[in-house]
N, C-alpha and C positions, 0 to 999 in steps of 0.2 A: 665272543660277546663283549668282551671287555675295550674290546678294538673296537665295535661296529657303536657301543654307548661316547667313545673317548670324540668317534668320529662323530654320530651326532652333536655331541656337547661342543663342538668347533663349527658345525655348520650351525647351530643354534647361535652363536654369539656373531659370525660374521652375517644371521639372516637378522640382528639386533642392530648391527650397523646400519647394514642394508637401508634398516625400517627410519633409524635416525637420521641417516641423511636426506631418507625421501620425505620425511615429516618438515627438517629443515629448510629443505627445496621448495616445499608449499608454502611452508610459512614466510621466504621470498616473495613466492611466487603473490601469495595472499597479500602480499606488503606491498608491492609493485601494484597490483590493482586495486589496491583501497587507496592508495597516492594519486593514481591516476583519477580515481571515481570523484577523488575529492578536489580535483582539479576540475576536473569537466563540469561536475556540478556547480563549483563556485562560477566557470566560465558562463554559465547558463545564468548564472543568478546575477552575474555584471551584465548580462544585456538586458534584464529584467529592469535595470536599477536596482535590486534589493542587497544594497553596499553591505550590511549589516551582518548578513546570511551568508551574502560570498567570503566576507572577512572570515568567520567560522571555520567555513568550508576547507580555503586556505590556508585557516591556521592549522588545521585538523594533519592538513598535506605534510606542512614544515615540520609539527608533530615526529611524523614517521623518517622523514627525510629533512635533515636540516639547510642540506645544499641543492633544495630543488629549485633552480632558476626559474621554473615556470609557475611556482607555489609564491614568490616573492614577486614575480611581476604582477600576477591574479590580485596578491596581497594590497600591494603599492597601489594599484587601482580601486581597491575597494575603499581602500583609506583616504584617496583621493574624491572618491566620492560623499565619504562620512565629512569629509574636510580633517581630517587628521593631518594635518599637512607636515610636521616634522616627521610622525613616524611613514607617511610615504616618502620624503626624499631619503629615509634609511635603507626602508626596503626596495628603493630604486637604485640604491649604492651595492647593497647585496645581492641584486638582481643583474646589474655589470661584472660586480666578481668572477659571480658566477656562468655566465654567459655574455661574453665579450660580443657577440653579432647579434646581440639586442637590440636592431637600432632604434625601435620604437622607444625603448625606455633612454635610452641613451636620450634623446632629441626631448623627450616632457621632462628629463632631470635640467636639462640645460635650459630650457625655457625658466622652468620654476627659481632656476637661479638668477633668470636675468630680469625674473617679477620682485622679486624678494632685495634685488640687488641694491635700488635707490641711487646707485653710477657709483655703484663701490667698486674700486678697479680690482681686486683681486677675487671681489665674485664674478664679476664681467669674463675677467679672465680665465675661470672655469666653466662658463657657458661654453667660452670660445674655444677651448681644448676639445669641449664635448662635440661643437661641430666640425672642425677640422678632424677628429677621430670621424665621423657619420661619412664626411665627405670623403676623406684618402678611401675608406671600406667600400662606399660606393657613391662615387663623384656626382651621380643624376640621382641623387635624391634630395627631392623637392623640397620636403619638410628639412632635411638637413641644411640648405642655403637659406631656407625663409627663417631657420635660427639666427645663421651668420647674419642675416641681413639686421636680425635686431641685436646683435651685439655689435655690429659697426654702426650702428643708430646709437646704441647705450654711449658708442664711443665719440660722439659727434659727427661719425663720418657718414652725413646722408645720402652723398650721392652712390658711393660705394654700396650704401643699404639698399637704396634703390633699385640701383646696377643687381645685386642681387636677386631681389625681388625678380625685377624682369626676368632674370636670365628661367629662374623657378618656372614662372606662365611658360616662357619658351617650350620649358623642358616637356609640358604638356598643356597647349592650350586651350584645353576641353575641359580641363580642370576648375571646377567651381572655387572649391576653398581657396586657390592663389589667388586669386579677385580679392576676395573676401580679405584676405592676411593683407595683399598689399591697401585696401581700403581702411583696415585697422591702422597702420601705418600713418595714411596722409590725415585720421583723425585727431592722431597724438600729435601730426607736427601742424596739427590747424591749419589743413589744407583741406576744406570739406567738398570745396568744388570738384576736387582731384578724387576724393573720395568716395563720391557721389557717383563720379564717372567710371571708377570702377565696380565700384556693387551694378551697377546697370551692365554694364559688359559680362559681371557675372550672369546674370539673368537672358542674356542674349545669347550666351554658350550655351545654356541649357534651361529655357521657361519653365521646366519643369521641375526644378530642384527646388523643396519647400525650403531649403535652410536660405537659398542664394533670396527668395521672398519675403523671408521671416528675418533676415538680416537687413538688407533693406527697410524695411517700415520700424525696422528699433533704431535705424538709424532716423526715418521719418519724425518718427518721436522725439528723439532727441533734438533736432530743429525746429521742433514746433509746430510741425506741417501734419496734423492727427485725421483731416480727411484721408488723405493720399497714406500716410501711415495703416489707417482700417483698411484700405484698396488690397495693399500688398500682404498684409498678413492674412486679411480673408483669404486672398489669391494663394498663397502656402498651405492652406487648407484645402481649398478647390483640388490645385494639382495632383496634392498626396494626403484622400481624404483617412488617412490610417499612421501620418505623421504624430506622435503623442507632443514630441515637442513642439510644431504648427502649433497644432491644437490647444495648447498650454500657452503660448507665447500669446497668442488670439486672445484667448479667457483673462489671460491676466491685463491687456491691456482694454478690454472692457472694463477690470475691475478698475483698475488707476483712472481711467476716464470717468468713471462713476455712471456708467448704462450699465447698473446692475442687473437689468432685464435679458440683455442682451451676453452677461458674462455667466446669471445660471443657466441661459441654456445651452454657450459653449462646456461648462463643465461638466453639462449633464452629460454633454457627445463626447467632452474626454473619458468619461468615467465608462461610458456607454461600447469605447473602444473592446474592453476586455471584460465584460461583464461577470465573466464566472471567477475572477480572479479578486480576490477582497483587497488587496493594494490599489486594484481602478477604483474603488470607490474612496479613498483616501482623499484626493484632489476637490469633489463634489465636498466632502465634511468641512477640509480648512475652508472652503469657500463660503458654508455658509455660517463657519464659526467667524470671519474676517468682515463678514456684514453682520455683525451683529444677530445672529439667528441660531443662539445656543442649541435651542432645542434641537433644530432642523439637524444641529451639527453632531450633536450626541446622539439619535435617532439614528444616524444611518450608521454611524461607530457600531452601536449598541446591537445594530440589526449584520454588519458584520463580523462581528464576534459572535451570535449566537448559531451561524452558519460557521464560521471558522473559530473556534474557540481559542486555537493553539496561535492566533496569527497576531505576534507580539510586535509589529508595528500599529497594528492598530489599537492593541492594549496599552501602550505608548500613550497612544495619541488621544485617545479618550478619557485616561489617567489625567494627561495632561488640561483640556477641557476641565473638567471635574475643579483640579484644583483652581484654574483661571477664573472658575466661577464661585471659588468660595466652597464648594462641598468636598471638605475635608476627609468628610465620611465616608463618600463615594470613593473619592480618590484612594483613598488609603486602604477600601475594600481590593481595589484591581493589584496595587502593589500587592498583597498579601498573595492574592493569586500569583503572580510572578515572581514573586521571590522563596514560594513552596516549589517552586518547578528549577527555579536555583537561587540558591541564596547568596549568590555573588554576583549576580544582574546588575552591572555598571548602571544601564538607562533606573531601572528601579530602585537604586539606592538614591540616582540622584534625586526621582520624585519625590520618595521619603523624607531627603534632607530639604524637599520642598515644602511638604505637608510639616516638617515640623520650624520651618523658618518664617511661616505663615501666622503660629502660634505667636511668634515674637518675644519667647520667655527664654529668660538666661537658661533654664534646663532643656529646653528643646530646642534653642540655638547649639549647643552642647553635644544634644544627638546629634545635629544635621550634619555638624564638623565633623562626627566621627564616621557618618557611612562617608561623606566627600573624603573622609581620609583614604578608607577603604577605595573607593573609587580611585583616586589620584597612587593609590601604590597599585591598581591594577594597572590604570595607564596614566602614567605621570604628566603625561598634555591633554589629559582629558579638559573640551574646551567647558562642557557646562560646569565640571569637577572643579577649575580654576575662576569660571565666573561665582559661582554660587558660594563658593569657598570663601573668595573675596568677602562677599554682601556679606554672610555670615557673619565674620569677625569684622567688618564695619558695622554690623548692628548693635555687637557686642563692644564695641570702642575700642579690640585690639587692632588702634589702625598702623602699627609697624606691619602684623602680619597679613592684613589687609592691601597693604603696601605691596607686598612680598606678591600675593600671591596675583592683584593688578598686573606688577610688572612682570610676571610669568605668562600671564594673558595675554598682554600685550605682544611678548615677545613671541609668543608662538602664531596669535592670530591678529596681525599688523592692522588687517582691515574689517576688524570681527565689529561691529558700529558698539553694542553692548560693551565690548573691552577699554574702548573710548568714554563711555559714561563713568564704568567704573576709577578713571583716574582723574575724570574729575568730580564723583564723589569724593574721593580720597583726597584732593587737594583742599577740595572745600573745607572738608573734616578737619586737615593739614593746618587749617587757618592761613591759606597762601591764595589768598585771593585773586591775585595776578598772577598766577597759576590758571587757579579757573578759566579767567576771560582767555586767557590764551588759547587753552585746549577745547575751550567752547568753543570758540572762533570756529577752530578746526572738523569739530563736530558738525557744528550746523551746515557747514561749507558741505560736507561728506553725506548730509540726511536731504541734504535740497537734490542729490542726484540719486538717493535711495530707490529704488525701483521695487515692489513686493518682489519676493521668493520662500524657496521652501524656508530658509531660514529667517528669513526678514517678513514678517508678515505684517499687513497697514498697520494694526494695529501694534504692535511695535514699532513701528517706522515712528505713530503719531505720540505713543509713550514717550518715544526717545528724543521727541524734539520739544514736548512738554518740558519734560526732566529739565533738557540742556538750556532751555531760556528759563528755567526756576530756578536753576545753578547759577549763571549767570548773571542772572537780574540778584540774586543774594551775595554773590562778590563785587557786585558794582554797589550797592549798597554800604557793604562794608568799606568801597572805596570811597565813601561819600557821593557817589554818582546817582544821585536820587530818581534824575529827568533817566538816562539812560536803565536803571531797574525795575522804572516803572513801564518804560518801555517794552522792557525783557517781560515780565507779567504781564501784560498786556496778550503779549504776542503766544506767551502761553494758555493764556487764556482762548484765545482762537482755537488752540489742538483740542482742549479738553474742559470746555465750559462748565464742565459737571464736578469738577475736581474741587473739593472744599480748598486744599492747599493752594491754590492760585489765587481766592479773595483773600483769605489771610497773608500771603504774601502783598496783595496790592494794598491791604490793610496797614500793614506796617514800614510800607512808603509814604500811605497819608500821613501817619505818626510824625515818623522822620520828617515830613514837609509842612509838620504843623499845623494839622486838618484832621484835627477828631472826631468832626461829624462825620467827614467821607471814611473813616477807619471804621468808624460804627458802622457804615452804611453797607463796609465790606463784607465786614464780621457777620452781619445779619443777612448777605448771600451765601457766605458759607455754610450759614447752619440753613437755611430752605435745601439746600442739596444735602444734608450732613445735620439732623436736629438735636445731634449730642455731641457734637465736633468738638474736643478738649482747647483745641488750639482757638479756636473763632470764641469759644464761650469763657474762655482766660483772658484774651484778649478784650471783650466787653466789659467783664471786672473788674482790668486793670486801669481802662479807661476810668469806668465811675470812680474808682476806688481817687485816681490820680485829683480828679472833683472833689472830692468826700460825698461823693452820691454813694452813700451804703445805702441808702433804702431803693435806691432803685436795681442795686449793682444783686441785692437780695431778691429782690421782687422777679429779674431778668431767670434768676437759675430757679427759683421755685415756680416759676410757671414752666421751665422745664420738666423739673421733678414731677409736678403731678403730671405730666405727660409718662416718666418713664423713673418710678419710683424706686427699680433697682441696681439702676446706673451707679458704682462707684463713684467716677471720679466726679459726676454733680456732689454730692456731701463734700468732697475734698475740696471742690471749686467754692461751696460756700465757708466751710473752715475758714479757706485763704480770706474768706472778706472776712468773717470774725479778727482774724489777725489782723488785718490792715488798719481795724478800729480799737487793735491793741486789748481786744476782749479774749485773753488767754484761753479761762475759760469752757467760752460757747465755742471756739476754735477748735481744742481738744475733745471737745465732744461729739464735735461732727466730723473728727479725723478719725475718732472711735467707730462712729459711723459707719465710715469707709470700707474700716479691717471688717467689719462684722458683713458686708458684703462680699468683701473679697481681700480676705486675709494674706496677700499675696502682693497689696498693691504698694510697693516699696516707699515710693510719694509721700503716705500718709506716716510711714514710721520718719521716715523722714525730717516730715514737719514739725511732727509731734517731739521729735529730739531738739528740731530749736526752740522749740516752746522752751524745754528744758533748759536749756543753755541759756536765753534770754532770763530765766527765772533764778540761774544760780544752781539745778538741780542736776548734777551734772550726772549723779548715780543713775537719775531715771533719764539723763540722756542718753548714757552710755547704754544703758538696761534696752532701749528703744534700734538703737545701734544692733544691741547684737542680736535683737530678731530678725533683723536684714541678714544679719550672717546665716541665722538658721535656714534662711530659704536660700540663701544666695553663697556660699560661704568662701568664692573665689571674687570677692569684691574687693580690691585694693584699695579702693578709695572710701570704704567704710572704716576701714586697719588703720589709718590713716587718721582718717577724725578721730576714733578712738585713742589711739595714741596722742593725737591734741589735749584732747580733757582729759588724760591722764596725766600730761605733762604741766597741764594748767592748774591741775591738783599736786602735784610735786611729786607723783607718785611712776620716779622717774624709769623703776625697772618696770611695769608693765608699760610704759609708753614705749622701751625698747620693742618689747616682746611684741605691739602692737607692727611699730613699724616694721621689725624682719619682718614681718608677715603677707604684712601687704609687700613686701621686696621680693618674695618667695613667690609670691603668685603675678607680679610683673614686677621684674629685676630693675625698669626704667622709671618706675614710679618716682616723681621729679621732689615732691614734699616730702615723702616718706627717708627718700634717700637722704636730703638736706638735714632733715632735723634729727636721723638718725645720726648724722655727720658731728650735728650740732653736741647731742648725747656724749657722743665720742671723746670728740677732740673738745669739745669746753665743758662740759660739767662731767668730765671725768669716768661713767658710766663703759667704756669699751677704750679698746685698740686705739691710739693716737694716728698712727698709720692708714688703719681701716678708716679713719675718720677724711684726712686727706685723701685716699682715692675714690670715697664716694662724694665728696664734695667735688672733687675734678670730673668727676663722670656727669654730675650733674649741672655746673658750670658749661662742658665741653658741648653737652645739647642744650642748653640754655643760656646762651652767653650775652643773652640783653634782659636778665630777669635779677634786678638790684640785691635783691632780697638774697639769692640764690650764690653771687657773686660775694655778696658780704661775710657770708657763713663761709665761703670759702678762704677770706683775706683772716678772719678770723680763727679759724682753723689755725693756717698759718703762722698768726700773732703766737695763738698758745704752744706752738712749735718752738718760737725763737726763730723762725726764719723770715727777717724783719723786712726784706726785699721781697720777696714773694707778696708778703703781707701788704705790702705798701700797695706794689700794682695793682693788686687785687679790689682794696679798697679804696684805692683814688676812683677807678673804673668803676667800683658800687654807688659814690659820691654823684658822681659826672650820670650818670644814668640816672636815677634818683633826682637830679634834680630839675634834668631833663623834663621826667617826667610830672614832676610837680607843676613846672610852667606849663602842662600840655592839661594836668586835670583840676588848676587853678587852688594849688594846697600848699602846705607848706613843707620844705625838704622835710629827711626823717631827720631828727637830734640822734636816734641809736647810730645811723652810720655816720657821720660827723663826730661822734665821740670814738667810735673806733680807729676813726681815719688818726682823729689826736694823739690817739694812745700809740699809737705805732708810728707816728711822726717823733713821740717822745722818746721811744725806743733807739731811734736814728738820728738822736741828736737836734734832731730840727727844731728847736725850740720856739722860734717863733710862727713855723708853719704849724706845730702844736697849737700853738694858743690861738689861733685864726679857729682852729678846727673846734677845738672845747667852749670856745666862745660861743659858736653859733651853734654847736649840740644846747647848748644852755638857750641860746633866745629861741630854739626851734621849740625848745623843751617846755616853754611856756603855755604856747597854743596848744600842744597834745602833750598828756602824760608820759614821763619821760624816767624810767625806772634808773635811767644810772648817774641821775646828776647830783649825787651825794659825790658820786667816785670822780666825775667830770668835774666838778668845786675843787675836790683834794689834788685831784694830777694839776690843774691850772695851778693850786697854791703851790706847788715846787717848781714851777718854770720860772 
């Protein structure tokens, strides 16, 4: 017995192996077909279109297997479809690794390098590796020579490109697309006759092929020929009534033509294609969101979600609706749905960070930045993740990071039209005027050949060419270009006649050109579109006020008021005329006003602090000061002021404490930094050293700001290092007085005594006394705190 237990107890443990291997086996086996299911699926969902769902699918693949060549090419395409365009030339890198006789990926990796290239010879010359690999593997492939053919185009060499081309048609000429690629061809080198002649030869190969018709007539269009253009794309419809792209190519060029009769009822038949599937009805919604027909557009959203609840393109897309229309409420109901179903939903954190950039408030600017954060470390070229990101801290004035995140957009989507506005926000912002016009330039060149799509929709196209002639026309302005910015608003005016910001733009042309009737006349179009418009109804104030017409400049906001008696910023707008009539006061009374409206409205503590300051009271300026902090408390330029009036009161360590503060919350902060400097290095208060490297820091980005310049050369002085000192303040002097010729004043005496004192330092005695001389006659016209000291140095030379 002891035998027959010892002998089970050994067949027990080898039937234990047995079971874990077979268990292991399955769990292969189970691995190997969920890799596979999630491949075939995602392939399903790339012929669908639905980029988003295949990305999924395929990530699901990589998941399980990280070296699946056919989970990374799936990948690459899907990404290519979202336009994720850097992470698909990665995963078309890892899709080579992994599978060298990929020649499909192989041949759109080298294309995309020779799009992206701009005639950069060493991308050129990785296209060209990538065809000469396609060809040695297999010498008769077509798409592999109509590569070479545009890398020896990128190379100058067109006949060679050509020669190419043909040899391609040779290899098959039955083949619709070689037509078509060699017609792309003669349109880049402005041969459209040649061009012409071969999209027609496509169509003769095969009359039947919608692409070889639908190519043609977008070529139609493009020459202006839009009879014979409508012929050929109907005819792409005719031949292949089940083509979605036909079909789609057709509708949108009804929409561009403006026979919007004619473009619903193409979208109705594209939509009409696949009826049971809630993505065909997608095309029909943007269609009648892009003419203006909200309802129509949210109705049929609204009516495919209640059929498909789970179907988050359309939850997207009706989210998005929602907020274009201003219902925040709406909107921010569908996020909540999607982001209960996951709470890391890239598309729904960006809406969020839309719903709350909408608000326009430092704290929900604040939020938006933080789900775009979230978003951007999901996928760090996320394109909406780096646009919105941008806007964000440009609304919020951090425009270094604004900058930052611009040129990360830019860099990733060269031709994204949105990523082009946003740098010339940024330059505007930048105060680089000549920036602007340049990059306008470039804009507007880019929006006259914009064509709707899914990502370009009219009404985008017509925002973005608003925007760029208001950008424009306001850096030719700053250029003194008056005739040209009035032009630029003009011409924006055409996009978007309903826009209050275009008359108050044309408003402050007539200013500029000495026409106050016509700035009224603007101002007073503004508010018929806009009857509380802050900008139009400041600008009429300022007008009277510049008159001394207070009675009417009152008269103008109180017939507002009793229209809309709990408007904020009306009370603020009439404080400001109290003040212009120097009635403290009735000013502060109705800046009180304001807060009791809407205690939040920064403006009015504002105001009310220069009251204070105007009156000497500086406790209740500062007191006014720091309720900004309480709502706001990462405001550097409040830290700032307050460290002013603290330092105007002599109360020199909390002007420190002020200024780190504001340093702490932006390191770049240009006054803060200086007068911290100032503290330092001349009234003794810190670090000598610490005083010199923020005075260089602040010189090295401000190197034409006197003021800035002088606190540096003086720094210096109180070093002993009298050559430093000297440069420093010749260059404060020389700028300085620069600009005194330019704003008709007279130079400062403070940097003219400085210059003396450190010219005394260096022996120069009589280039001293030039300098102390005229700190003293400059000293006369303005109060001039050091010419007791500038008397006594002059009496020792």
């Amino acid at each position: 017995m002891r035998n027959e237990c010892r002998g089970f107890r050994h067949y027990r443990s080898l039937l234990c192996l047995l079971l874990a291997a077979l268990i292991g086996l399955s769990g292969c086996t189970n691995a190997e077909k969920a890799k596979a299911q999630h491949v075939k699926q995602g392939d399903e969902y790339l012929k669908q279109s639905k980029f988003q769902e295949a990305s999924l699918e395929f990530r699901n693949a990589i998941q399980i297997d990280a070296n699946l060549a056919a989970a990374h090419w799936g990948l690459a395409q899907a990404y290519e479809g979202l336009q994720r365009f850097p992470e698909m030339i990665e995963e078309l890198r890892k899709t080579l690794d992994l599978d060298k006789t990929n020649l499909d990926a192989r041949i759109k990796l080298g294309n995309y390098y020779l799009a992206a290239s701009n005639g950069r010879p060493e991308i050129v010359s990785e296209a060209e590796r990538l065809a000469k690999e396609t060809l040695e593997r297999d010498p008769n492939n077509i798409e592999g020579h109509i590569l070479m053919a545009g890398v020896l185009f990128a190379q100058k060499d067109k006949d060679k490109a050509f020669a190419e081309l043909d040899h391609a048609i040779q290899l098959d000429p039955n083949r619709v697309e070689s037509y078509l690629s060699m017609a792309r061809f003669y349109i880049v080198n402005n041969e459209r006759d040649k061009a012409e002649q071969q999209l027609k030869k496509a169509i003769q190969v095969n009359g039947n092929s919608p692409l070889a018709h639908t190519e043609y007539g977008k070529f139609l269009v493009q020459m202006n020929r839009m009879g014979e253009a409508e012929a050929e794309l109907s005819k792409a419809v005719e031949v292949s009534p089940n083509d979605r792209n036909a079909r789609f190519v057709l509708a949108n060029f009804y929409l561009i033509s403006k026979q919007l009769d004619k473009a619903e009822n193409a979208y109705k038949a594209l939509a009409a294609l696949d009826s049971n599937k809630p993505e065909s009805q997608l095309v029909l919604g943007d269609f009648y969101w892009m003419v203006n027909r909200p309802d129509d557009a949210i109705k049929i959203y609204r009516d495919v979600l209640a059929k498909s609840p789970d179907f988050l393109q359309g939850r997207y897309r009706l989210t998005e609706f929602l907020l274009m229309r201003g219902d925040t409420q709406g909107a921010g109901e569908q996020i909540n749905e999607m982001l209960k179903k996951d709470q890391h939903d890239r598309q729904a954190l960006v809406l969020r960070a839309r719903v709350q950039m909408q608000k326009n408030q430092p704290d929900s600017l604040k939020a938006a930045i933080e789900d775009l954060k979230e978003v951007l470390q999901q996928e760090p070229t996320s394109r909406p993740g780096l646009y919105f990101m941008s806007q964000a801290n440009l609304t919020l004035g951090l425009l270094d990071q604004a900058r930052a995140y611009a040129a990360d957009l830019e860099r990733n989507y060269p031709d994204y039209l949105p990523a082009k506005m946003t740098q010339v926000q940024v330059n505007l912002a930048a105060g680089d005027p000549k920036a602007v016009v340049t990059l306008a330039n470039d804009l507007l060149a880019r929006l006259s050949k914009a064509a709707p799509d899914r990502d370009q929709s009219p009404q985008l196209i017509t925002e973005l060419n608003e925007k760029t002639y208001l950008a424009r026309g306001t850096a030719q302005l700053q250029l003194k270009n008056t005739a040209a910015a009035r032009q630029d608003f003009e011409a924006a005016r055409q996009f978007r006649p309903n826009d209050p910001s275009v008359y108050n733009n044309l408003a402050i042309v007539s200013a500029a050109e000495g026409k106050p009737d016509d700035a009224m006349a603007s101002y007073e179009n503004a508010l018929k579109v806009d009857a509380t418009n802050f900008a139009a109804l400041n600008g009429i104030i300022t007008q009277y006020a510049s008159r001394k017409e207070f009675d009417k400049a009152h008269a103008r906001i109180d017939q507002v008021l009793s229209a809309y008696p709990n408007v904020a910023w009306l009370y603020f707008l009439k404080g400001q005329i109290y003040g212009y009539q120097g009635d403290s006061q009735s000013a502060e009374a109705q800046f009180r006003r304001t807060l009791e409206i809407d205690p939040n409205y920064l403006a009015a503590y504002s105001s009310l602090a220069a009251i204070f300051i105007n009156t000497k009271q500086q406790d209740r300026a500062i007191a006014e000061y720091k309720k900004i902090l309480a709502i706001r408390p990462d405001n550097p330029a409040v830290y700032t002021l307050i460290g002013m009036l603290e330092y105007g009161r002599q109360n020199y360590d909390a002007a420190v404490e002020n200024y780190r503060k504001a340093l702490e919350i932006d390191q770049n902060a240009p006054i803060a930094a200086n007068n911290l400097a100032w503290l330092y290095g001349v009234d003794g208060k810190g670090n000598p050293d610490e005083a010199v490297r923020l005075a260089q820091a602040v010189v090295q980005r401000n190197p034409n700001i006197a003021g800035f310049v002088d606190t540096l050369g003086w720094v210096y002085y109180k070093k002993n290092l009298y050559a430093a000192a000297y440069e420093q303040l010749q260059k404060a002097v020389t700028l300085d007085e620069a600009a005194a010729r330019t704003e008709n004043r007279s130079p400062s005496a403070t940097y003219q005594y400085h210059l003396g004192m450190v010219l005394k330092e260096k022996g120069d005695k009589e280039g001293s006394r030039r300098a102390l001389e005229a700190a003293l006659r400059y000293g006369e016209k303005m109060p001039f705190p050091y010419s007791d000291e500038a008397k006594k140095a002059l009496a020792t030379l």
